[in-house]
C-alpha positions as CSV (number, residue, x, y, z in Angstrom):
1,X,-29.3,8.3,2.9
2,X,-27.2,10.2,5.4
3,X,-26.7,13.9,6.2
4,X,-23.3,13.6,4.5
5,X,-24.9,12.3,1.3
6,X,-27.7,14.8,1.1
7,X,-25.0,17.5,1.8
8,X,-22.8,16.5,-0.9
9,X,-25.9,15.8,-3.1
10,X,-27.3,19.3,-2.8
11,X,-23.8,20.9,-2.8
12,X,-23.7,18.8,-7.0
13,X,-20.1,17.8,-5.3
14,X,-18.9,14.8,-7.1
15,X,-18.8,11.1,-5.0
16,X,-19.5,7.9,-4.7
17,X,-20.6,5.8,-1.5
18,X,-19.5,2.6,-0.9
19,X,-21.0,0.0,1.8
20,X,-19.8,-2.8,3.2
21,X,-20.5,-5.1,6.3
22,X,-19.9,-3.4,9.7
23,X,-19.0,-6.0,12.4
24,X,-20.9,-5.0,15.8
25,X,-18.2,-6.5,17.1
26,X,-15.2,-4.0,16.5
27,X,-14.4,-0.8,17.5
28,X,-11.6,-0.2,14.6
29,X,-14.2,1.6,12.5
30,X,-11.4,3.0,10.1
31,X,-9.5,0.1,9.6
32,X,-12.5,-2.2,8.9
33,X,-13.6,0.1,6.4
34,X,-10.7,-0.1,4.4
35,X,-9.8,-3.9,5.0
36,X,-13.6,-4.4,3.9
37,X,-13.4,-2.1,1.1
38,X,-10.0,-3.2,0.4
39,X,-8.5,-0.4,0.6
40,X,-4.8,1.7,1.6
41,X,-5.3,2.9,4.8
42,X,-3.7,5.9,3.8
43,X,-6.6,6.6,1.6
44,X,-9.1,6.2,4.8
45,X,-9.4,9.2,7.2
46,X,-11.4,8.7,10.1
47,X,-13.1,11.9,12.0
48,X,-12.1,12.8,15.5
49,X,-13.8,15.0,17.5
50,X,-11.4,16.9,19.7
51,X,-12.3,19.4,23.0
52,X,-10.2,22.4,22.7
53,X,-9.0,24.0,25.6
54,X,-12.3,22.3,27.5
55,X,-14.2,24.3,26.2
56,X,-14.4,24.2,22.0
57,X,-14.9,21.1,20.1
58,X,-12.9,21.1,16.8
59,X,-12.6,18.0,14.3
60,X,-9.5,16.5,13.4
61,X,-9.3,14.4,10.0
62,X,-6.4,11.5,9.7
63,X,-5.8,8.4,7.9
64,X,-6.3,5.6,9.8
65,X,-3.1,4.0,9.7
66,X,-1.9,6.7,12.0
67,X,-2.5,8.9,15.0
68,X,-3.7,11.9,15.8
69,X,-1.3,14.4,17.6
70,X,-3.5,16.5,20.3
71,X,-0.5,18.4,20.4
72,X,-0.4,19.5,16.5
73,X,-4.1,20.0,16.5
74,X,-4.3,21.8,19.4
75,X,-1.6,24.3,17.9
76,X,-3.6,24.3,14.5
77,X,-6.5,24.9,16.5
78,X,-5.1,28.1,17.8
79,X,-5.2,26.3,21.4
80,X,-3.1,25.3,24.3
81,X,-4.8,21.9,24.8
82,X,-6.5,19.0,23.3
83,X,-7.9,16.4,24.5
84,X,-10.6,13.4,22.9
85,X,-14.3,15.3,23.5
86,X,-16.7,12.3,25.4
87,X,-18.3,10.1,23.4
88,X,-21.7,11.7,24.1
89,X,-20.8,15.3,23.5
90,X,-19.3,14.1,20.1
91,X,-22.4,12.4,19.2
92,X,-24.6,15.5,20.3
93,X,-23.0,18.0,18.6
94,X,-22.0,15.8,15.4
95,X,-25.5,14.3,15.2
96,X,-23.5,10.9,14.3
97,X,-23.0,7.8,16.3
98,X,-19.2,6.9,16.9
99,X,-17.8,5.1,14.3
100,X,-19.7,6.6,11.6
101,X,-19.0,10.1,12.4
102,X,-18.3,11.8,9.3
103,X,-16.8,15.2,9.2
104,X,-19.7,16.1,5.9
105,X,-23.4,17.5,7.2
106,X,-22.9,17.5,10.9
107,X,-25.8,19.0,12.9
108,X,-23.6,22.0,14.0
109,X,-20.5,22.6,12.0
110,X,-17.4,22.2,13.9
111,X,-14.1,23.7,12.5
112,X,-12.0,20.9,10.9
113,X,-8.4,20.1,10.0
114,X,-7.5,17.4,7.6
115,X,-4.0,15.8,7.7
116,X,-1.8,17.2,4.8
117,X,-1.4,13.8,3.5
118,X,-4.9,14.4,2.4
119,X,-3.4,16.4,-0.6
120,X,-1.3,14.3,-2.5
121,X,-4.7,12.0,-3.0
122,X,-7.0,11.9,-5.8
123,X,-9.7,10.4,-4.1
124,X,-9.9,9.7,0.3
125,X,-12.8,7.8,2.3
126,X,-14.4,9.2,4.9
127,X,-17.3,8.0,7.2
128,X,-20.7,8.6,5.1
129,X,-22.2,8.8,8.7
130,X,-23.3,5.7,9.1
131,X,-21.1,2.6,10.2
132,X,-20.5,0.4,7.5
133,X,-20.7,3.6,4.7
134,X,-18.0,5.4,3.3
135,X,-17.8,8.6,1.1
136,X,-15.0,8.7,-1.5
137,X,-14.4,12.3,-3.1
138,X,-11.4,14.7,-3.3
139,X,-9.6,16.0,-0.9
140,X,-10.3,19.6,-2.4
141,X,-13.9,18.9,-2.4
142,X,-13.9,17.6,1.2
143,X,-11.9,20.9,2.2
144,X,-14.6,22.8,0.6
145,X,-17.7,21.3,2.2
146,X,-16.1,21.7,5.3
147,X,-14.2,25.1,5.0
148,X,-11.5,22.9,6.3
149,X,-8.1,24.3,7.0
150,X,-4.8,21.2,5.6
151,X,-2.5,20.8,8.7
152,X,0.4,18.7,10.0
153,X,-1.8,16.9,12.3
154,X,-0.2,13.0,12.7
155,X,2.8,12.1,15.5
């Protein structure tokens, strides 16, 4: 069990985890989770944890077959800049280790955006906060959990 899973479990928001073997090795979390899970990586989002203006951190959710514009997020954000928050403030304020940071039960909720693309799914993957667990659930339900806002957010 993870923060994400008790949160969706208490929430009686509909899911289903999947596990497979992390690699110590890489530092791809996203894209071993859906080569592992064999999986579109359309369909897997990872969480990135973003410093607004130096002195907000927001979260950013994206596939992981593509990248993250700071710029887009920043403007979503309602900021003038974005850059990547340090690992260690990410893991602080998340309460997740890097690679399994999942944007479902952090220890202080950060505002999120999830990519658009996010809505023409059924089902997406996210991190179930652990490396080597994923959450599968809807994109509406995910929005939910997270009073997420959709957003253009890739280059």
């Amino acid at each position: 069990m993870t923060p994400a899973i008790d949160h969706l479990k208490r929430l009686g928001i509909a899911h289903r985890v999947h596990a497979y073997h992390h690699d110590p090795g890489t530092t791809a979390y996203g894209q071993e989770a859906a080569d592992q899970l064999g999986l579109d990586p359309a369909r897997v989002f990872k969480t990135l944890v973003i410093s607004l203006d130096g002195k907000t951190l927001v979260v950013g959710v994206v596939p992981v077959s593509r990248q993250l514009s700071l710029k887009a997020l920043a403007k979503a954000a309602g900021g003038k800049k974005a850059t990547m928050a340090e690992k260690a403030q990410a893991e602080r304020s998340t309460g997740y280790l890097l690679g399994g940071i999942s944007p479902v039960g952090q220890k202080r909720r950060l505002d999120t955006y999830i990519n658009t693309s996010a809505e023409r799914l059924d089902s997406l993957f996210v991190s179930a906060g652990r490396r080597g667990l994923e959450i599968e659930l809807s994109p509406a339900d995910l929005q939910r959990v997270t009073t997420a806002r959709f957003y253009h957010l890739v280059a």
